[in-house]
C-alpha positions in Angstrom: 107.8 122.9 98.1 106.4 126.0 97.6 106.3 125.9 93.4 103.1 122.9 93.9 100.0 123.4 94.7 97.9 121.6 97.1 94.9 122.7 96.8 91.8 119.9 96.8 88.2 121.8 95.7 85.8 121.3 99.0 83.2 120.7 95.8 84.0 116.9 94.8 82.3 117.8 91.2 85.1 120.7 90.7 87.8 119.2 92.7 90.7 117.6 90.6 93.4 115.3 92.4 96.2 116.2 94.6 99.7 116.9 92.8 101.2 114.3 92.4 104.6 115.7 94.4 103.7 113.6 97.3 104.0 110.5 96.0 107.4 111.4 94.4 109.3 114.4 96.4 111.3 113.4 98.7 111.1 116.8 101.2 107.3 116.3 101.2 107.6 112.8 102.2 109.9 113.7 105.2 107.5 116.4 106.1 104.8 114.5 105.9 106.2 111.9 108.2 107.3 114.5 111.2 104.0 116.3 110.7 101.4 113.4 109.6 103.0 109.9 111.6 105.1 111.6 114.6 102.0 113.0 116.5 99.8 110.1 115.1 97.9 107.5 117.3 99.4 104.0 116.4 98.3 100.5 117.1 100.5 98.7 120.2 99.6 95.0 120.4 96.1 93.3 122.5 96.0 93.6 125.6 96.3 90.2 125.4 99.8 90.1 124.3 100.6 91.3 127.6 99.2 89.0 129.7 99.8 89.2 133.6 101.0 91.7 135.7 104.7 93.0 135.7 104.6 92.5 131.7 106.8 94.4 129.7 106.6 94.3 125.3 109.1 96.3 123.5 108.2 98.2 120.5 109.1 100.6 118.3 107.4 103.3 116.7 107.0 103.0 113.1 110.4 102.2 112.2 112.5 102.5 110.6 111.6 106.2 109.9 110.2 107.2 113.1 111.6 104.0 115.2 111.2 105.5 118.5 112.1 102.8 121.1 109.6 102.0 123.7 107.6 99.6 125.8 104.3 99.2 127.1 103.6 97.4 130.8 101.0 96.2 132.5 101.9 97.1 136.3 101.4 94.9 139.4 97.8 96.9 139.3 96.9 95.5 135.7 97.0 99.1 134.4 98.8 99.6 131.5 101.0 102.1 130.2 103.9 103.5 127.8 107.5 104.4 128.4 110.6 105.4 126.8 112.4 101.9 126.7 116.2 103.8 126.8 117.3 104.1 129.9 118.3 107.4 131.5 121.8 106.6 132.1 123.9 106.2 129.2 120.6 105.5 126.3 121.3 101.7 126.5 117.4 100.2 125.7 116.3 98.4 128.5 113.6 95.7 127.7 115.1 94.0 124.4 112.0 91.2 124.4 108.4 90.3 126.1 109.4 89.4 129.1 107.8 89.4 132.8 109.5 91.2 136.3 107.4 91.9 139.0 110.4 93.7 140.9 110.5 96.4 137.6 113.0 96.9 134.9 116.9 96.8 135.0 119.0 98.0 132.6 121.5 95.5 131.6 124.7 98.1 131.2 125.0 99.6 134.7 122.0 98.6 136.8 119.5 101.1 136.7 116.6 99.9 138.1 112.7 101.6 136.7 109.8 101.0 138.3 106.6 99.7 136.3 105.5 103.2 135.9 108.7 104.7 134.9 110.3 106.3 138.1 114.2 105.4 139.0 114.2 103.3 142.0 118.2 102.7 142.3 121.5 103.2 140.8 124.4 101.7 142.0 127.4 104.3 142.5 125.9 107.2 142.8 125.8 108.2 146.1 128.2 110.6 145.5 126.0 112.6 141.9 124.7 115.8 143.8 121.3 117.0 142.9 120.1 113.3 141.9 117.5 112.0 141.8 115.6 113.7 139.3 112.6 113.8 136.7 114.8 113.7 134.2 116.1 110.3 135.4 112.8 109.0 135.4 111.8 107.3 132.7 109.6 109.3 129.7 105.5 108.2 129.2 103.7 108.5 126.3 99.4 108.5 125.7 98.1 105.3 125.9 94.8 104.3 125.2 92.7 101.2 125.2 89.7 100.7 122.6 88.0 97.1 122.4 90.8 95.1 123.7 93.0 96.9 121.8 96.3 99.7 122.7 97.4 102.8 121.4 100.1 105.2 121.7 101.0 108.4 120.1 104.6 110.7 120.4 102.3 113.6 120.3 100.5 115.5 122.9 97.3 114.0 122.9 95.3 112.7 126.0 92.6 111.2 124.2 92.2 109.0 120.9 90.9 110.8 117.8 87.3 111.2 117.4 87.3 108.2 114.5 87.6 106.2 117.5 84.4 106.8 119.2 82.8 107.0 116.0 83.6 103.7 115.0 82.5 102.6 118.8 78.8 104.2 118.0 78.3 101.4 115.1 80.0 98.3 116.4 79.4 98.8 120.1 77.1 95.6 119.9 80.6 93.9 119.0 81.7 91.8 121.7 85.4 93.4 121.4 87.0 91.3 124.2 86.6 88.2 122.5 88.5 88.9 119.6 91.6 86.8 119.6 94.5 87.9 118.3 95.9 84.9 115.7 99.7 85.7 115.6 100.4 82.4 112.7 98.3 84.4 110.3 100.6 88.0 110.9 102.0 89.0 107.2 104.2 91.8 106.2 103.8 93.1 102.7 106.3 95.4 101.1 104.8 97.6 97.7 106.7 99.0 95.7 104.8 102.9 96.2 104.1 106.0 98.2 101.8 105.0 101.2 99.8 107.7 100.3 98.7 105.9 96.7 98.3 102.7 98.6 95.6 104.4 101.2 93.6 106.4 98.2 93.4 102.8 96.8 91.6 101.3 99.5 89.5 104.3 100.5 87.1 103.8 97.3 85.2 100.9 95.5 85.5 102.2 92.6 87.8 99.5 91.5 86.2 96.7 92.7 85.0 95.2 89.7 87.6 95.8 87.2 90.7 94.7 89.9 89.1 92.2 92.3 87.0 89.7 90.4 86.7 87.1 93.5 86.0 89.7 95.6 83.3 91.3 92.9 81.3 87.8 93.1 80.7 88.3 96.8 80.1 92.5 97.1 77.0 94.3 95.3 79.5 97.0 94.1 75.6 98.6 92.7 74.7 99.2 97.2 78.5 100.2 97.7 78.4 102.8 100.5 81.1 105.7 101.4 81.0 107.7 104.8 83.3 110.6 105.3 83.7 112.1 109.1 86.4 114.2 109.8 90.0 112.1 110.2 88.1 108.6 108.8 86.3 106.9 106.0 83.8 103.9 106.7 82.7 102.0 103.7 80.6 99.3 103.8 80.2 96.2 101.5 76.4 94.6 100.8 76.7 90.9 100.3 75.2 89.5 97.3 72.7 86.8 97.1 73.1 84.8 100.4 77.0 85.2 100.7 78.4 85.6 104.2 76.8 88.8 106.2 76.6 90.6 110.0 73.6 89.2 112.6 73.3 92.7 113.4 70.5 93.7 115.8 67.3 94.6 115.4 68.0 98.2 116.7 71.5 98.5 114.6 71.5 101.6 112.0 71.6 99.1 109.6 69.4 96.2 110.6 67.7 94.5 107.7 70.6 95.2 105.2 73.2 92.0 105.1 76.0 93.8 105.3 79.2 92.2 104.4 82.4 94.5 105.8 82.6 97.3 107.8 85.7 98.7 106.2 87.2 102.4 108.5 90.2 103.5 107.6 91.3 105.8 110.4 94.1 108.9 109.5 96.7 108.0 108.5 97.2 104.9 108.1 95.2 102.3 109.9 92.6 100.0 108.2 90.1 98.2 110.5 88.4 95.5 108.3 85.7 93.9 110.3 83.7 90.8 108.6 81.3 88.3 110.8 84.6 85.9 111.8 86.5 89.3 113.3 88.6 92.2 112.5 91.9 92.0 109.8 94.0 95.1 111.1 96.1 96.6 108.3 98.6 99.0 109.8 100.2 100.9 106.2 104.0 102.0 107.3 106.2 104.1 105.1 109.1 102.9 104.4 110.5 105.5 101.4 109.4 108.2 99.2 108.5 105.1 97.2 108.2 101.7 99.3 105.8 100.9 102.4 104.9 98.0 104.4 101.4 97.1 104.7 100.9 94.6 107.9 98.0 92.3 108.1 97.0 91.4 112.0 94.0 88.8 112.4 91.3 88.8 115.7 89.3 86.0 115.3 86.0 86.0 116.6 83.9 83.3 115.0 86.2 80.6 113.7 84.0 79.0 111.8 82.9 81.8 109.9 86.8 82.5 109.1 88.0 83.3 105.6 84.4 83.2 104.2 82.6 85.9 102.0 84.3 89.2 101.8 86.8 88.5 104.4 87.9 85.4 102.8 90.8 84.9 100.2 92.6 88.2 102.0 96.3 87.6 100.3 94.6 87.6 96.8 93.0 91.2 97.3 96.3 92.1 98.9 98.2 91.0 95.8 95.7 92.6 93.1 95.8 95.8 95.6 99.7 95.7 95.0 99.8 95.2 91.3 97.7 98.2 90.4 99.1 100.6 92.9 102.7 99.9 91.5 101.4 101.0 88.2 100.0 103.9 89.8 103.1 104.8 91.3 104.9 104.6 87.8 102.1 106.6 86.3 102.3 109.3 88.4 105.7 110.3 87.5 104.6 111.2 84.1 105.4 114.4 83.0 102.1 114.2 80.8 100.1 113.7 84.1 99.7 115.8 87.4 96.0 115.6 88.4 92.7 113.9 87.5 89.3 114.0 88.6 87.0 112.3 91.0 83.8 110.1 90.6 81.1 112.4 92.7 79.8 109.3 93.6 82.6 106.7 94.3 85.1 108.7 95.4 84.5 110.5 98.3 86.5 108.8 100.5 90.2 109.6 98.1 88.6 113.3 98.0 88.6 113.3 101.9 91.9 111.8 101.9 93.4 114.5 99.9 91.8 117.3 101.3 93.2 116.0 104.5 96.5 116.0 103.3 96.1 119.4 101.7 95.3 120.6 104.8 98.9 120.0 105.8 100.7 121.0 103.3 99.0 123.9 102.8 99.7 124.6 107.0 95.9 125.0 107.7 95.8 121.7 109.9 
């Protein structure tokens, strides 16, 4: 890894692109994974996917690279938390689908019983396994947080959600979060034949609006375009046109009077929060190979009437345009007549950020 180099200009107007090595080598792909996705904060389910006390929903994190087995429950207190769904037995997994136990969780090879919190409660034959009970039998937690009505883990250390978080919380707080309802018939799975890095520098600028997404070009004045960097996230936001679809936003918002169209974060690594006036469309990007991801679409409905209209409408069309030109990118890339480019000063910030983040690991100073 050492013969490439990483480095991304602080100055946009002298910076050129990150090598291209990391949308084609496969040791930077695994190190990016163990050093970018293991200690990264990733999305759970709603809250209201688990929806009474003594709920347990098995997941698994970000498989099939990472696919760490767990499950989050809501105890007989309605607090939620994380655990290690493989028992502490043998490492058969415990909770194989939602299900509801307000007596705890039993493993189904040799009776193991957890408590909603994780601690062993009983195990039969055993009274003769000196020094047992203990932690180690318990079961493992992880972080969980809750923001909007929303869950979170992360396998790393962390106690608190990134800072993107409460950044994004400072502009929508006047979003009624609770009411979003999750719309399970419209989930989608999308594989793309590229690096999941390509696929996030794609979404993170406008640039291509108007040359890529012509539906989506009548709806967004590409001219009022706006890019926000702040540390680990990227907020662009999308001006309707004319009298197209746009945000009631208060009269004390940052950005009353302008008819804003999408709120569009992108939070490291890889989660997209797209928030129109009917609700949010969560796209969570998962790598899958050095050269193939999975890009999965989530839908909270707030205002159904308002659903797929303006820039929020016509989603799997965007999606497929998105597709088409980052699979020629990928393809590109691997020319041996290409290695970097250059960046728009102006509609590009957001890639340049991107980069510099990943530069910043590679290059071991993050």
């Amino acid at each position: 890894m050492s013969r490439y180099d990483f480095y991304v200009d602080a100055d946009i107007s002298l910076a050129t692109t990150i090598h291209t090595a990391v949308y084609h080598d496969e040791a930077i792909f695994r190190l990016l994974i163990e050093n970018i996705f293991v200690p990264s904060w990733q999305f759970i389910a709603s809250c209201d996917e688990l929806p009474g006390p003594g709920c347990f929903f098995p997941f698994s994190f970000l498989p099939p690279l990472i696919d760490e087995p767990l499950v989050a429950v809501r105890d007989m207190d309605n607090q939620f938390h994380v655990l290690s769904n493989v028992c502490t037995h043998r490492g058969n997994l415990l909770a194989m689908e939602k299900c509801q136990n307000k007596h705890g969780l039993v493993c189904k090879y040799h009776g193991r019983k957890f408590s909603h919190q994780g601690q062993m409660l009983s195990m039969p034959e055993f009274k003769e396994v000196q020094n047992f009970p203990q932690a180690v039998d318990n079961l493992t937690s992880f972080p969980l947080k809750m923001w909007g009505n929303w869950l979170f883990t992360s396998l790393g250390s962390y106690s608190q959600l990134p800072p993107s978080f409460h950044w994004m919380t400072d502009r929508l707080q006047w979003l009624p979060f609770a009411h979003f309802q999750y719309q399970p018939r419209f989930d989608k799975d999308y594989e793309v034949n590229a690096n999941w890095a390509l696929y996030c520098e794609n979404y993170l600028e406008g640039f291509h609006i108007p040359f890529v997404h012509a539906g989506l070009n009548q709806v967004i004045d590409f001219g009022t375009y706006e890019t926000i960097c702040h540390q680990d996230a990227v907020l662009q936001i999308g001006y309707a046109k004319g009298d197209e679809l746009c945000f009631d936003l208060p009269t004390d918002h940052i950005d009353a009077g302008k008819k804003v169209a999408a709120y569009y974060y992108f939070v490291f690594p890889n989660l997209m929060f797209n928030f129109y006036p009917w609700g949010l469309s969560l796209n969570i990007v998962t790598p899958l190979a050095v050269d193939k991801t999975k890009i999965t679409f989530k839908t909270f409905i707030l205002d159904h009437q308002k659903y797929n209209q303006g820039a929020g409408s016509d989603l799997n069309t965007v999606e497929m345009e998105d597709e088409a030109i980052v699979e020629n990118v990928q393809r590109g890339t691997k020319s041996r007549a290409y290695q970097h480019g250059r960046y728009s000063v102006t509609r590009e910030t957001g890639t340049h950020h991107f980069h510099r983040l990943l530069a910043d690991i590679l290059n071991g100073s993050r």
